[in-house]
N, C-alpha and C positions, 0 to 999 in steps of 0.2 A: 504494500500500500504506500502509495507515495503520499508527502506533504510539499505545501508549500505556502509563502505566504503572501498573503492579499492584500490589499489597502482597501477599506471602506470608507468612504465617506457620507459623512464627517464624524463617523464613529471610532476609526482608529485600525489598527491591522492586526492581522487574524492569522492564527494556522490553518489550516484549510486541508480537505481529502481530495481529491482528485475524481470525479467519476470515471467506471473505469472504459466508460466508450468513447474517451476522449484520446486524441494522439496529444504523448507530451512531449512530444519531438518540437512540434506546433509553437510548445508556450516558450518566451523568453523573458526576459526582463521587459518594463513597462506593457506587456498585452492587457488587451483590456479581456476581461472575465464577465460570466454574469454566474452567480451564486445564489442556489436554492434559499428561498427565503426560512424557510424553517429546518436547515440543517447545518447551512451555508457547507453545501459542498459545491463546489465547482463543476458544472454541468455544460457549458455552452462559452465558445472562446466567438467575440463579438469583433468584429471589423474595427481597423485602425479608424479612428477618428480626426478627420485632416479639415480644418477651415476649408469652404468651399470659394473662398479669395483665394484659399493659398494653391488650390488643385489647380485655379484658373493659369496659375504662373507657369505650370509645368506646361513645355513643349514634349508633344506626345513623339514626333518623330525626331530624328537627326537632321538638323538645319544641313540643306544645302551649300553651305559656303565653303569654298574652299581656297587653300592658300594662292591658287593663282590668279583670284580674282582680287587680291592685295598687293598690289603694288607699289613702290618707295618704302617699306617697312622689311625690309632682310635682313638688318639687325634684332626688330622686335618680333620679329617670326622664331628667328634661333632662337634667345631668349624664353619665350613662352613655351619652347618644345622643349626645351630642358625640365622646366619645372611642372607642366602639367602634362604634356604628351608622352615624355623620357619615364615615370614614375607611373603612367598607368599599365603603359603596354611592357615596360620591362621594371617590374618592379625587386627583381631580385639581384640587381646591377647597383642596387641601394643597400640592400641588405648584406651583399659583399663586401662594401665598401666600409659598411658599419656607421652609415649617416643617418639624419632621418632624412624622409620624405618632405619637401615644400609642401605647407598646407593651402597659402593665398598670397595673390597676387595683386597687385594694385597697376592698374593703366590710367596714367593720369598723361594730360596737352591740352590744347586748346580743343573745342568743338569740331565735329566732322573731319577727325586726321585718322577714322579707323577704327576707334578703341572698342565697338561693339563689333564689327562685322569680322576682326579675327579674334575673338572671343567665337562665337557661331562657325568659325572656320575649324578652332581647336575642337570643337564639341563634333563639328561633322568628319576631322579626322581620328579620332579618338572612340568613336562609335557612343558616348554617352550620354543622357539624359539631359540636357540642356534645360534647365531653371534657369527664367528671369523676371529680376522683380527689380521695381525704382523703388528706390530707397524713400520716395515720398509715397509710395503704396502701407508703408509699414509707421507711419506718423497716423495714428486711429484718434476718434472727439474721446473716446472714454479711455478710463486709467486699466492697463494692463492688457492694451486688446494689441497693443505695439508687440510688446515681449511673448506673449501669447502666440503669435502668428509668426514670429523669427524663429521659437521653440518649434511647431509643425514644419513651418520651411525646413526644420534640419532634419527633424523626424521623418517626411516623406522625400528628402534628398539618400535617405540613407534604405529604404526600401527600394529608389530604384536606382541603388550603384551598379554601376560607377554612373556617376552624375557629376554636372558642372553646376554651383549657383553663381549664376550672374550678375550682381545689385550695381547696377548705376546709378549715378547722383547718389554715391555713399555719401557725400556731404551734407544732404538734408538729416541724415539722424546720426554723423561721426564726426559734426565738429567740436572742436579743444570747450571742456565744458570750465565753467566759470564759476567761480567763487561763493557765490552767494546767486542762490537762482531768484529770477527775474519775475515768477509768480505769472506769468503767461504761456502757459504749455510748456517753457522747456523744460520744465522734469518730467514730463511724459517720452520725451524723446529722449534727453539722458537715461531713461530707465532702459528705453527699448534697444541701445549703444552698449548697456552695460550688459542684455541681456544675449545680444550678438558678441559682446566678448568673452565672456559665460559660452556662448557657443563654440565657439572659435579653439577656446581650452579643451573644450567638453569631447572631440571627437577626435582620436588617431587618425593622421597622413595615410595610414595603411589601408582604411576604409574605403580607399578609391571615390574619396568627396574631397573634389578641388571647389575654392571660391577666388571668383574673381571679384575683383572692385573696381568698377571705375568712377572718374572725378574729371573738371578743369578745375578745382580748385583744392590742389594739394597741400595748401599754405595753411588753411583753417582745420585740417583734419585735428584730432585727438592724436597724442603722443602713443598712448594705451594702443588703441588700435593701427597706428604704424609699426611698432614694436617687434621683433625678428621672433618669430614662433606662432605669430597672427599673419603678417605679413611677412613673407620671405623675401619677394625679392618688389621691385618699384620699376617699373619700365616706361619710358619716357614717351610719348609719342607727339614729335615734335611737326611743324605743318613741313610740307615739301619742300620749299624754298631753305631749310635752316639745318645747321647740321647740330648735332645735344650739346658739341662744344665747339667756342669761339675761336677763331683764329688767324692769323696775322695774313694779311698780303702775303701770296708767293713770293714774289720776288724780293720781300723786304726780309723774308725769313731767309732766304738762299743768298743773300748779300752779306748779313749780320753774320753766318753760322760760317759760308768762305773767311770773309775776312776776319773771323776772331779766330778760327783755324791758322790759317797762313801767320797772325798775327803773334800767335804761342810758338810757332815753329820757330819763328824770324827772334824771337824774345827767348826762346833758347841758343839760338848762336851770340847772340850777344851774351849772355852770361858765361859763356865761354871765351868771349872775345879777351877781358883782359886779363886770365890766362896766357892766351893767344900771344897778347904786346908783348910779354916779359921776353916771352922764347923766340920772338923776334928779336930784340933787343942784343939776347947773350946768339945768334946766329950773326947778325949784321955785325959784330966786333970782331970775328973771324973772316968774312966773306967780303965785307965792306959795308961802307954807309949808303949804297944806291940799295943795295938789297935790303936794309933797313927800314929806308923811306916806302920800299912799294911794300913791304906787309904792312904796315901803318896805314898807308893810301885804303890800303885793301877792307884792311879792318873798317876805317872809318867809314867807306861806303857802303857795308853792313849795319853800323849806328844808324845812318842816315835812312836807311831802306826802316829799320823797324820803327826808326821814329817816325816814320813818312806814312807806313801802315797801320801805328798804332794810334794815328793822328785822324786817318780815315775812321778807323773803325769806333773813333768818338766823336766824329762827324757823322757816322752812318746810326749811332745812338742817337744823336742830337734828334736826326729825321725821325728816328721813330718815336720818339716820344711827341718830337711835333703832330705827326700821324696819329698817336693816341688819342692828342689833349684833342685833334680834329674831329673824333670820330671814326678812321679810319681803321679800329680794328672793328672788320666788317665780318659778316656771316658768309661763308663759300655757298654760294646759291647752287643746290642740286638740282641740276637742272633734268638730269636724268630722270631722277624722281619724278618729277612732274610729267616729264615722257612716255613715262612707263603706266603710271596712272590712266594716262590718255588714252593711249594704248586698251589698256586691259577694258575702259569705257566703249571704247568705237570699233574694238573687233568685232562685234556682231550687226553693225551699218553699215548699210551700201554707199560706200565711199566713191567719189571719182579719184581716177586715178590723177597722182601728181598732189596729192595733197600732201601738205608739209607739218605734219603735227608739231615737229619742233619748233619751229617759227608761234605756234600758236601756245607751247609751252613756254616760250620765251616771252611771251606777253602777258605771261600771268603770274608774275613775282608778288611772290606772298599772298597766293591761292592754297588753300584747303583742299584735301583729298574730296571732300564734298562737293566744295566749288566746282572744281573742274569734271565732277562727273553732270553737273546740272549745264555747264559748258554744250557737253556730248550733247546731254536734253534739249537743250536750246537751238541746239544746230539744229537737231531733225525735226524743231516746230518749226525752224525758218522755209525748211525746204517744203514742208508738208503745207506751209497757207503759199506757196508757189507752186502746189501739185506737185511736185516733182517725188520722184521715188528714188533719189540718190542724192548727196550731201556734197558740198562744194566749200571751196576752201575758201569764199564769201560767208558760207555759214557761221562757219565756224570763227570769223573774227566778228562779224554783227554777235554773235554770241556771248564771246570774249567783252566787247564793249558794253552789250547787257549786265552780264553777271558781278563783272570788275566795276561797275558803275551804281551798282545797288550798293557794294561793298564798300565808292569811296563816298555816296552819300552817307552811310551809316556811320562812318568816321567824322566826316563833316559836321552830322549832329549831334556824336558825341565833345567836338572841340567847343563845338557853338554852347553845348549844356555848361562846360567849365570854363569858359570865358567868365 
């Protein structure tokens, strides 16, 4: 006869028999039970109980996306296959090594640079359950329906692992919480932060449940929840035009790095040189005083050579600091990037031939992976109020002047607000 114990509510927890037409291969920890009322034996094992907001989140199939329809992201591609792709399909490549497992990730940049559609790309290479939910779906009017509903997200994430959760706009319930709360909802939302780090602790890497996070606004996050054991790793995703780090002019870097080279070499012979004078001096008292004079000569237009170089290369400082105070340490514009994007947008358009995508990626500095795919869009509305059934590299810059134009209005009136 087996035992085991119950939880009744609100009366307290029980030993309990087991009836014995029941599989107790079945029961685990938190199953819900239903119990004879006048014997309390355990009779009938009762379906998981899941918010039905929270069942809406789950995607029933494997998203379609896959990595080649991401393009300019081939640093944040490798990256995410390390920690959620490398750990699911080879998980014993961890266990060899004697690490743990990455539990979450955070994708934070600016708007439309990606950070959800290779999220849906990992989920359809990976073959698992894809959960998503905005982080403003889990901000509830009543107390505890927040934490309540992150507690089943993890509950029905872990039913159908391996699974991904998704939460976007982490920043509506994971920002740096404050001192003395404000008595306007936000200790509802700090409750339901503490209750997703509560979760976060609460389940092993090995469970095959990865979470992702994404954000633009990485700056207000919580300390707690960027922390290495919640989040592993933080991956950048910067817009196409921009590389994650800054850096100097070609040719002022390949000028600076020659001549402080040549200028150490030339600065070691001179620290040899007057060495050099003495053993000229006790030769020329043997040989004569002409032979004297020209090591001397010689020497000294070596002095002259390092001071002549070393005299550049605090000239060639001077310029780059001038360059700095200007502005001109600029961002390497990838222009690639934006190429490729194009690309992956307009292979399925009937293109005329001779059309110069580059040229039209070059006219779009400091465009969004979303931008430029609305670019595509905008093309094949030009040709389609022209009837036409093919696309023209006229489109494609009326286009260009569309989309880049909404873009530098919206800067305009954000200058005009803070005037």
């Amino acid at each position: 006869m087996f035992h085991l114990v119950s939880q009744v509510h609100p009366e307290g927890k029980y030993v309990v028999d087991i009836d014995k037409n029941i599989d107790i291969t079945k029961i685990t920890p938190s199953t819900r039970v239903a119990l004879r009322n006048d014997s309390y034996v355990l009779h009938l094992i009762l379906p998981s109980k899941v918010d039905p907001l929270v069942n809406l989140m789950k995607v029933e199939k494997v998203p379609d996306s896959t990595y080649d329809m991401i393009g300019g992201l081939d640093q944040q591609i490798k990256e995410i296959k390390e920690v959620i792709e490398l750990p699911i399909k080879h998980p014993e490549l961890f266990e060899s090594l004697g690490i743990a497992q990455p539990k979450g990730v955070l994708l934070y940049g600016p708007p439309g640079t990606g950070k959800t559609l290779l999220a849906r790309a990992v989920a359809h290479h990976t073959d698992c359950t894809f959960i998503r939910v905005s982080g403003s779906e889990l901000v509830q009017k009543y107390i505890g329906e927040g934490s309540r509903m992150v507690r089943e997200l993890f509950v029905m994430a872990r039913e159908h692992a391996p699974s991904i959760i998704f939460m976007d706009e982490i920043d509506s319930i994971g920002s740096a919480r404050m001192e003395s709360g404000s008595g306007n909802g936000d200790s509802e939302v700090q409750r339901t932060m503490l209750e997703l780090l509560n979760q976060l602790d609460g389940f092993e890497a090995s469970n095959k449940i990865k979470v992702l996070m994404a954000t633009n606004r990485i700056d207000i996050l919580d300390q707690a929840l960027l922390r290495p054991g919640r989040i592993d790793r933080k991956i950048e995703f910067p817009n196409p035009n921009e590389e994650v780090h800054v850096t100097v002019t070609n040719s002022v870097v390949f000028l600076c790095i020659f001549s402080y080279i040549f200028a150490l070499i030339l600065h070691r012979i001179e620290a040899v040189a007057a060495p050099a004078e003495e053993t000229c001096s006790a030769k020329a008292s043997k040989q004569g005083e002409g032979l004297r004079q020209y090591y001397l000569q010689h020497i000294h237009e070596l002095q002259l050579q390092v001071r002549q170089k070393t005299h550049n290369l605090n000239r060639l400082e001077a310029q780059r600091n001038e360059l700095n105070s200007r502005g001109a340490y600029t961002c390497v514009y990838k222009l690639q990037s934006r190429l490729d994007i194009l690309k992956i947008h307009s292979r399925r358009m009937n293109l005329m031939r001779g059309i110069d995508l580059k040229k039209i990626a070059e006219k779009m500095n400091g465009a969004s992976g979303a931008e430029l795919k609305a670019v595509c869009t905008e093309a094949g509305m030009f040709a389609l109020r022209e009837r036409r059934v093919h696309v023209t590299q006229e489109d494609f810059e009326m286009a260009v002047a569309k989309v880049m134009k909404k873009e530098t209005e919206k800067n305009m009136s954000l200058r005009k607000l803070w005037k």
